[in-house]
N, C-alpha and C positions, 0 to 999 in steps of 0.2 A: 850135715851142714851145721851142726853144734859150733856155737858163739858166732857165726856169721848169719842167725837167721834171725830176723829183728823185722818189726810192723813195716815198714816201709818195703820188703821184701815179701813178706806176706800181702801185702794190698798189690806191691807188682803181681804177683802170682794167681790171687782170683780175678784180679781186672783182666786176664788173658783167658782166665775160665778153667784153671788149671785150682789143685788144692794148695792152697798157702799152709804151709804148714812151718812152726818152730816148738823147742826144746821150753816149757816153762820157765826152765832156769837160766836162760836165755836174762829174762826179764829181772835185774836185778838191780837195787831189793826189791823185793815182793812186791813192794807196795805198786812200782812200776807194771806188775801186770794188769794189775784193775786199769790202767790209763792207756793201756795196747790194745786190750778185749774192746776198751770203750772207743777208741779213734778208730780203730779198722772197721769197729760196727757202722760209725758214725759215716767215713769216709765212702765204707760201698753200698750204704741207702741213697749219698748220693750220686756215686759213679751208676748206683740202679737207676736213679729217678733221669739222671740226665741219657742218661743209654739204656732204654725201655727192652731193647731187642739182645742187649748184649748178655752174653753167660755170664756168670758172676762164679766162680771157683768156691767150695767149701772152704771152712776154717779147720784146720787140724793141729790140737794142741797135745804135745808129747809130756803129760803128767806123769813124772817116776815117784815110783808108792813104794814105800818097804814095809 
């Protein structure tokens, strides 16, 4: 799912309890992923806090290293 996997699709993904997962380079430029890691964190402490009972999906981030 390279270039169509972006924070709004990752928060769909754990809010169902499933692994949200994208491409780091997805997030471009860079500087854009420090403001993804931050809103997804931010957005399922409170989809936690308002649905106490509900799964909440991992985050999975596809770093490529050479």
């Amino acid at each position: 799912m390279f270039i169509v996997s972006y924070s709004e699709l990752v928060l769909a993904q754990c809010k169902t309890g499933i692994v949200g997962s994208f491409p780091a380079l997805n997030a471009c430029p860079a500087e854009l992923l420090d403001e993804w890691l931050i809103q997804i964190q931010a957005v399922l402490a409170e989809h936690r806090a308002a649905n106490p009972e509900a799964i909440i999906g991992p985050i999975a981030m596809n770093q490529i290293v050479h």
